[in-house]
C-alpha positions as CSV (number, residue, x, y, z in Angstrom):
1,X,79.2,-71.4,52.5
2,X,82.0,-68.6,51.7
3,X,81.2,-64.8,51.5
4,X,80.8,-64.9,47.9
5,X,82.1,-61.2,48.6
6,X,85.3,-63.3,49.3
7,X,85.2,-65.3,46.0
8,X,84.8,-62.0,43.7
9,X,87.7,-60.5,45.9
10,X,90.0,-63.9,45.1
11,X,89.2,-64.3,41.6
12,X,90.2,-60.8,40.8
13,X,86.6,-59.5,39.6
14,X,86.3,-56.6,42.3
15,X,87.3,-53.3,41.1
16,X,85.8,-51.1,43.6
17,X,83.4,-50.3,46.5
18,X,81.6,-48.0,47.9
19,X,81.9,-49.5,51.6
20,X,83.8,-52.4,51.3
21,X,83.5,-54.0,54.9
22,X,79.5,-53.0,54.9
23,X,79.1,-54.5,51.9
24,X,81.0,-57.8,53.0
25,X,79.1,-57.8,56.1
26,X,75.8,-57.5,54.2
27,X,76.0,-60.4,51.6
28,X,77.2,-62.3,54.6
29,X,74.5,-61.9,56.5
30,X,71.1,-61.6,54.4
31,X,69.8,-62.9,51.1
32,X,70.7,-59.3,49.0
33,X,69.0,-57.9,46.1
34,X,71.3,-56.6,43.1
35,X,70.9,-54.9,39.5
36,X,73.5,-54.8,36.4
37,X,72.2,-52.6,34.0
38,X,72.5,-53.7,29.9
39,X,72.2,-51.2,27.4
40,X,70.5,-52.9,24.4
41,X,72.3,-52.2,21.6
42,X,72.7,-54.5,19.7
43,X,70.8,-58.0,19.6
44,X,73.5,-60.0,21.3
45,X,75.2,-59.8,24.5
46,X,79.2,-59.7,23.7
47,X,82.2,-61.0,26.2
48,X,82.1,-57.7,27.5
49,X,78.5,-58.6,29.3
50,X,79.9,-62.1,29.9
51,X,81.8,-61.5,32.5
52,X,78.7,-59.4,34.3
53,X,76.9,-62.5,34.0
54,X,79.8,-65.0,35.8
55,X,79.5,-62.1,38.5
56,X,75.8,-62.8,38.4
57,X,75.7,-66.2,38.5
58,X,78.4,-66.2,41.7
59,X,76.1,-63.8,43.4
60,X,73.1,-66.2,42.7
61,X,74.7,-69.1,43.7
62,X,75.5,-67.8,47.1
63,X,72.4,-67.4,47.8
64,X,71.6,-63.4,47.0
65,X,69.0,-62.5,43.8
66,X,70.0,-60.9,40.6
67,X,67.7,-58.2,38.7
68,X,68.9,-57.5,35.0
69,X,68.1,-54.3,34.2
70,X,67.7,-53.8,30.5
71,X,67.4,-50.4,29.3
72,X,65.0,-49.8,27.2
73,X,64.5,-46.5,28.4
74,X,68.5,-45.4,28.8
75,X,69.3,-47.1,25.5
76,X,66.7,-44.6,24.1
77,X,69.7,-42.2,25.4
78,X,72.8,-43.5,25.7
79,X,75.4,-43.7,27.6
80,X,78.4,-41.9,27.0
81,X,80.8,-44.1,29.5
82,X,83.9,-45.1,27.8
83,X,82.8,-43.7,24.2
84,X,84.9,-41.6,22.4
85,X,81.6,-40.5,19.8
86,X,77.6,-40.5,20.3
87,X,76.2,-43.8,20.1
88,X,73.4,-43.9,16.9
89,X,69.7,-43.7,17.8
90,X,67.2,-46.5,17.9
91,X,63.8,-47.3,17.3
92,X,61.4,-48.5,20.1
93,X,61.1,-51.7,18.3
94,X,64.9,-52.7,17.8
95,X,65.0,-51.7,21.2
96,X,62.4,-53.9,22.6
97,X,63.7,-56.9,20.0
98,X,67.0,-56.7,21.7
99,X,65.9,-56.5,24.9
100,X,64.1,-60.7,24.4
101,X,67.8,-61.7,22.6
102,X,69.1,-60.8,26.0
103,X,67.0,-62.9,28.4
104,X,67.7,-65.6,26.2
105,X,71.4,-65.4,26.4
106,X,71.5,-64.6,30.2
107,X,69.3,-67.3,31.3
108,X,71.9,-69.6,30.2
109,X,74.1,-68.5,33.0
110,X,71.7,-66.9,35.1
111,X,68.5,-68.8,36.7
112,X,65.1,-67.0,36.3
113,X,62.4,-69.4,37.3
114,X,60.8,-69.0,40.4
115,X,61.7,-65.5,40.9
116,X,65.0,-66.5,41.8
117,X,66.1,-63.5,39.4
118,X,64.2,-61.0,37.7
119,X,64.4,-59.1,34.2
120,X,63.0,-55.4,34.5
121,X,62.8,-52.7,31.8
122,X,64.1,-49.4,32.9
123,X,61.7,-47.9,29.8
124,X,58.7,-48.8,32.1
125,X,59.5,-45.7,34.4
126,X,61.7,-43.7,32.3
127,X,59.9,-43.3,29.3
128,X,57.1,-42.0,30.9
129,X,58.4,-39.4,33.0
130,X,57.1,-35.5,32.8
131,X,60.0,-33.9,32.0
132,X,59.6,-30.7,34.0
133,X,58.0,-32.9,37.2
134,X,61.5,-35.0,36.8
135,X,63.8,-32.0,36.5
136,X,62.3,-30.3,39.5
137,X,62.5,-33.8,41.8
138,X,65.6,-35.3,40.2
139,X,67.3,-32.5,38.7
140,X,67.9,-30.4,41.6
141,X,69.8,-33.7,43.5
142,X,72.3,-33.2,40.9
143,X,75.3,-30.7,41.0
144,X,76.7,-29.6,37.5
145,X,80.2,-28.9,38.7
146,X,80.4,-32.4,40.9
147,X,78.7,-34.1,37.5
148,X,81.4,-32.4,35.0
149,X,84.1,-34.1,37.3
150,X,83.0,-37.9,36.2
151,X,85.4,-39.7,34.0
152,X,82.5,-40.6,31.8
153,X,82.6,-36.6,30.8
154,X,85.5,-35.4,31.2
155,X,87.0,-37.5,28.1
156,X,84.3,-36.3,25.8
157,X,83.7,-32.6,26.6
158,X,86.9,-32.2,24.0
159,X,84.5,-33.7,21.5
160,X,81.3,-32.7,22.7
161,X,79.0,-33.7,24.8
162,X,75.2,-33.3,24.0
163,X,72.6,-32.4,26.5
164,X,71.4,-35.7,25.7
165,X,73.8,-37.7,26.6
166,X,74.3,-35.6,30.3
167,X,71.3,-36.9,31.0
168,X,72.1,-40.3,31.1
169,X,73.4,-39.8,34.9
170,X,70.3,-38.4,36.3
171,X,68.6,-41.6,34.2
172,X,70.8,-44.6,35.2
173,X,70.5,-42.8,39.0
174,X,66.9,-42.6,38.9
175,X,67.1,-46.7,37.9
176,X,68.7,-47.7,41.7
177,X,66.1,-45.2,43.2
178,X,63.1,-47.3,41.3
179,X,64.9,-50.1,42.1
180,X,65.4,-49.6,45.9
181,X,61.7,-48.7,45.7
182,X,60.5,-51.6,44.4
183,X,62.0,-54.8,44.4
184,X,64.3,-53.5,48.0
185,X,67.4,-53.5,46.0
186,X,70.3,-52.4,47.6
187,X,73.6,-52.5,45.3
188,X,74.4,-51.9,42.0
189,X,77.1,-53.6,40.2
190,X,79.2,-52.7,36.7
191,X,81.7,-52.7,34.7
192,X,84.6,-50.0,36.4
193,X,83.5,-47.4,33.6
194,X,80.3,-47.2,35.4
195,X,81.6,-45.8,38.7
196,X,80.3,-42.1,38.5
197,X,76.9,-43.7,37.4
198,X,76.6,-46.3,40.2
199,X,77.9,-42.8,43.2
200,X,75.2,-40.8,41.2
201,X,72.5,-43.9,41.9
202,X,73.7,-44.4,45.8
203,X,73.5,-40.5,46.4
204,X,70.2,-40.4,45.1
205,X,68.5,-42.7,47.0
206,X,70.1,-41.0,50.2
207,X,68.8,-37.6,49.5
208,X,65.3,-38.6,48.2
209,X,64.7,-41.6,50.7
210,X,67.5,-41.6,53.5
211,X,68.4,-45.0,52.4
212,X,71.9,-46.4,52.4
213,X,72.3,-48.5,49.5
214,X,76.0,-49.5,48.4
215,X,78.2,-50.1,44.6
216,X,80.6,-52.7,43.6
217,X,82.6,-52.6,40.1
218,X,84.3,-55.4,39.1
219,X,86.9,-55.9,36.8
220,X,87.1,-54.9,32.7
221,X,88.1,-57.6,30.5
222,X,91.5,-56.1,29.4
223,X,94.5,-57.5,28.3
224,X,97.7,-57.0,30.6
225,X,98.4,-54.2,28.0
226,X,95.4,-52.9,28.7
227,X,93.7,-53.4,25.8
228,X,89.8,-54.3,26.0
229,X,89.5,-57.7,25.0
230,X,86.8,-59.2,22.7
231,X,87.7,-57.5,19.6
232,X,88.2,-59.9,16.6
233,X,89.1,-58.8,12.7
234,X,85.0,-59.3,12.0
235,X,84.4,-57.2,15.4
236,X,83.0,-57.7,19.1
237,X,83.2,-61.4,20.6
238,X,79.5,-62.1,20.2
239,X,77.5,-64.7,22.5
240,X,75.0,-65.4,19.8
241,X,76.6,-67.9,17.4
242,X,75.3,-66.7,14.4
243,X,77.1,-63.6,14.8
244,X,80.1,-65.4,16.0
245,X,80.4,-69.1,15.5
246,X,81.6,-71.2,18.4
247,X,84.7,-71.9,16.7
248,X,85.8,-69.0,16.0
249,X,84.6,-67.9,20.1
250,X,86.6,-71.1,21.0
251,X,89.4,-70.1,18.8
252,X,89.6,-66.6,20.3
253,X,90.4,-68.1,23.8
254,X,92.4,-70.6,22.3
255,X,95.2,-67.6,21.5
256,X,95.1,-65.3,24.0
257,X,98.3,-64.1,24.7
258,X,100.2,-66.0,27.7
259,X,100.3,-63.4,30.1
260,X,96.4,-62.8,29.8
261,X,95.6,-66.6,30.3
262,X,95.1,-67.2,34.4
263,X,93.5,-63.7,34.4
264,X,91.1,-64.9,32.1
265,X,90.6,-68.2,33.9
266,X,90.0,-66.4,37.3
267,X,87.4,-63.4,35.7
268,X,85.5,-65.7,33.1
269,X,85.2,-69.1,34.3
270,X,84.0,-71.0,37.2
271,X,87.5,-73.5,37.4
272,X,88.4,-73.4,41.0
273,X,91.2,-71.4,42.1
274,X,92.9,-74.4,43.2
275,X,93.5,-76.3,39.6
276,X,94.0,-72.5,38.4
277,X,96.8,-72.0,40.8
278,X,98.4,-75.3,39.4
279,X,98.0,-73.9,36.0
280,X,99.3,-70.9,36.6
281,X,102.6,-72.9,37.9
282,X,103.0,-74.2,33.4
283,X,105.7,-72.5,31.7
284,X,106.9,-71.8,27.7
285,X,104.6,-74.6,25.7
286,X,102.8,-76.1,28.6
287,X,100.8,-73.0,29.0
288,X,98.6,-74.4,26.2
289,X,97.2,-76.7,28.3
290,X,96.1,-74.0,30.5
291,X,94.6,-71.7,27.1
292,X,92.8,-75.4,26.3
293,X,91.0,-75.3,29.8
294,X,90.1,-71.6,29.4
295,X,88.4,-72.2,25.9
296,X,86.6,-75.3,26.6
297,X,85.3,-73.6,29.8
298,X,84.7,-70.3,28.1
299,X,82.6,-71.6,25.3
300,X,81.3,-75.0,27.2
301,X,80.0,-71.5,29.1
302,X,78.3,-69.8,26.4
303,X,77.3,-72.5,23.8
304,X,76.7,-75.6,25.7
305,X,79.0,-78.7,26.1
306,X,78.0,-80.5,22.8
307,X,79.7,-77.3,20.8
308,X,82.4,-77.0,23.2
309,X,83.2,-80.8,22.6
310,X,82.7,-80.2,18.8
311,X,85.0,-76.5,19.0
312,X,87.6,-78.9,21.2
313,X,87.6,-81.4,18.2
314,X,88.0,-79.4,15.6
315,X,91.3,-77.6,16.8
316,X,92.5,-81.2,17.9
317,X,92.2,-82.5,14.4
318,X,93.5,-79.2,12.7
319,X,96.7,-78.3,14.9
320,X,96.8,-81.4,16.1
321,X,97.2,-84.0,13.0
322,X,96.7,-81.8,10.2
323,X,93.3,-83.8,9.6
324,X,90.3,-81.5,8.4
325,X,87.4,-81.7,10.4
326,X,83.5,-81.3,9.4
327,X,83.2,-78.7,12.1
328,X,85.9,-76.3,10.3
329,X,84.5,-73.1,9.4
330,X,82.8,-73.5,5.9
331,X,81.2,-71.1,3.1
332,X,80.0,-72.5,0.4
333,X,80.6,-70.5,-2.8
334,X,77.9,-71.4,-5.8
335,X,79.2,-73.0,-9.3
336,X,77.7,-70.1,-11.1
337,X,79.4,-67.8,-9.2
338,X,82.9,-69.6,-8.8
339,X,82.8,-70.0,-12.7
340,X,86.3,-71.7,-13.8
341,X,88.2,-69.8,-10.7
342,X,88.1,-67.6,-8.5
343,X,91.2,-65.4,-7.1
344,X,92.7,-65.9,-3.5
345,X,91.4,-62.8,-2.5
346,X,87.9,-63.0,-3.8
347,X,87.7,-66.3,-2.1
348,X,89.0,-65.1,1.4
349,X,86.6,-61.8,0.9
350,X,84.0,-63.9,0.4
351,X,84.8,-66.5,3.6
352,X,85.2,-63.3,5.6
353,X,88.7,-64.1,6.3
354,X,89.3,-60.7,5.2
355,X,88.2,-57.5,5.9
356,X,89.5,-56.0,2.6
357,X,91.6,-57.3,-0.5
358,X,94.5,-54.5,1.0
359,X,95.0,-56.7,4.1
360,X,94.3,-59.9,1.7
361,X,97.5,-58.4,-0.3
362,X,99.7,-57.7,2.7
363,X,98.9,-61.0,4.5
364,X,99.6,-62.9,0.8
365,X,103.2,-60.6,0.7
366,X,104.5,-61.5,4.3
367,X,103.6,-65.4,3.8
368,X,100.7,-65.7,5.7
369,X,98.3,-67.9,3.0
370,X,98.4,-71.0,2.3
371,X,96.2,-73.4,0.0
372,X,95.5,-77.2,0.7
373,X,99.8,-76.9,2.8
374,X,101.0,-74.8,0.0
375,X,102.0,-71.5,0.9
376,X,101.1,-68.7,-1.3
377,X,102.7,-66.2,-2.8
378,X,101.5,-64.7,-5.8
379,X,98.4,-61.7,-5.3
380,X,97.0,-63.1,-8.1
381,X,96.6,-66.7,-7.1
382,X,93.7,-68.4,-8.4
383,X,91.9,-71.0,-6.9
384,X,91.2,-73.4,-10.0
385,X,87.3,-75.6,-10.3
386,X,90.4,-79.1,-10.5
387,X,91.7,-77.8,-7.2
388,X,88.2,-79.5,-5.6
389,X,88.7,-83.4,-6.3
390,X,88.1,-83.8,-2.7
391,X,85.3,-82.0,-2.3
392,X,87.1,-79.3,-0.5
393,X,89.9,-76.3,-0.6
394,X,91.6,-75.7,2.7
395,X,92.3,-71.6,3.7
396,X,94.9,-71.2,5.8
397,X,95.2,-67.7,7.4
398,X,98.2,-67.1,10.0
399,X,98.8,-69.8,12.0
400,X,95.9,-70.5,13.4
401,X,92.8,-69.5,11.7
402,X,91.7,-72.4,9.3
403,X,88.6,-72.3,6.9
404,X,87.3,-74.7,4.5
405,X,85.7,-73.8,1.5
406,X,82.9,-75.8,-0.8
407,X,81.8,-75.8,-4.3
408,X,78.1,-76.0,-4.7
């Protein structure tokens, strides 16, 4: 079997590390322990933690054992890594709540029976803690000066940074010491904006214990403008499909700009590099065929081949004949409500096509409506109770984005 070090290096998912031959050597040689920390906060895992969990499942299937480390201690916290503002305070019990959504959504990748990975909760230890004990054994391993140096502060000390949040360093460190402790773990891995956080963990565990343990970031998902990807008009890319249907996730990966496809293939799917290296040969149109591949593999990925197969469908039968499909994105809009008609914009608000009636207005004025084929062009268009003899109106929003719409 390959040095799955080897098939993260090839794929493009390794950022950084903090000995890069050791490291190598090590997954080459023993079965390794590993953590990547998630933050509940929210009650979904977005694309963001997605590609954490393809690095998860590589490491898995070569033979080394993942720990997911959800914080339910940091997230009480917060870390201030890539933020621009404080992140809002939660209660224990969102907390915990979030913390089960998560198993759920990593096991699909990830493989937790027979202790072939394990879920720990960083609030077991952390929360806990005597603060004066854990100042006067953690604190003093920690140099103010080296900590103001850290990307993660430097770009918010112009906004503030609360005492709170400096914390989170000494916290997230202390989780790779508990960690070496217990379960013999010996590298932590994250997303690039957690580089300062991983040196603070490995430097920790060498001063308290004399252990060498080592740090590997891999890539962010960015466009090649360097834009994070994931970010739709409704918000983040969610996993959970009530937050984010898996139309609209395959959809997403369905128009990813051209430049941004192979990358995608390489970081979020498990295709092997050798049909991706044929894809990567497509030019002009053909490159659909490669943004095809990348969402059925993507969501197939996240949602299961039956909703893949049913996403795959669905944009066949839309872009493909011009055929409406039952799997279309629906809302269903009450009689009561809908009265004798309702205006275009009120109808797109309420199908969430929208984010306000300003952008419905703008979109309407550059030609990017249409109802049922016909483009619109009026502000004021209303959809009319006679324009349902099919049992149906058809939204169509840009060139892509199509959304039916019932009366019930």
């Amino acid at each position: 079997m390959r040095n799955v070090f080897d098939v993260l290096k090839e794929r493009g998912l390794i950022a950084q590390t903090t000995h890069e031959e050791e490291i190598r050597e090590l997954l080459g040689k023993e079965k390794v322990t590993f953590y990547i920390g998630f933050d509940p906060t929210a009650d979904s895992l977005h694309v963001g933690h997605f590609l954490q969990m393809v690095v998860m499942k590589h490491m898995q299937d070569h033979g080394h054992r993942p720990i997911a480390l959800v914080g339910g201690g940091t997230a009480m916290v917060g870390d201030p890594s890539g933020r621009t503002d404080m992140r809002q305070m939660m209660t224990t019990d969102t907390i915990n709540h979030n913390c089960e959504c998560f198993k759920k959504q990593l096991s699909t990748l990830v493989d937790f029976n027979d202790g072939k990975a394990i879920m720990v909760n960083n609030g077991d230890w952390l929360l806990n803690l005597n603060y004066v004990d854990f100042l006067r054994d953690i604190g003093a391993c920690f140099s103010v000066n080296k900590m103001l140096t850290a990307e993660c502060f430097k770009q918010r000390l112009e906004k503030g940074l609360s005492f709170l949040e400096f914390n989170y360093m000494l916290m997230q460190s202390y989780d790779f010491l508990m960690l070496n402790r217990e379960y013999d773990c010996k590298i932590e891995l994250g997303g690039d904006d957690q580089w300062s956080n991983i040196l603070g963990g490995i430097e920790l565990c060498r001063r308290k214990d004399q252990k060498q343990v080592y740090g590997m970031t891999f890539t962010l998902l960015t466009t090649s403008e360097g834009k994070k990807m994931g970010k739709t008009q409704k918000g983040a890319l969610w996993l959970d499909p009530n937050k984010t249907t898996p139309h609209e996730f395959y959809q997403y990966w369905r128009n990813v700009d051209d430049a941004d496809v192979i990358k995608c293939l390489k970081l979020i799917t498990f295709v092997p590099m050798e049909e991706i290296n044929e894809l990567a040969k497509l030019e002009g149109k053909e490159i659909n065929e490669a943004k095809k591949v990348l969402a059925y593999e993507v969501t197939k990925l996240v949602h299961g081949k039956e909703e893949a197969d049913k996403a795959r469908e669905t944009a066949e039968a839309v872009f493909g004949k011009g055929a409406v499909s039952e799997n279309m994105p629906t809302t269903e809009i009450g009689a009561a409500e809908f009265g004798d008609g309702m205006a275009i914009l009120d109808v797109m608000m309420a199908a969430k096509l929208i984010p306000s009636k300003g952008e419905g207005r703008r979109l309407v004025q550059q030609g990017g409506v249409s109802v049922d084929d016909a483009k619109i062009s009026d502000i004021n268009f209303m959809i009319t109770k006679d324009m349902f003899e099919k049992g149906e109106v058809i939204i169509k929003k840009g060139k892509k984005v199509y959304h039916r719409v019932i009366l019930k």
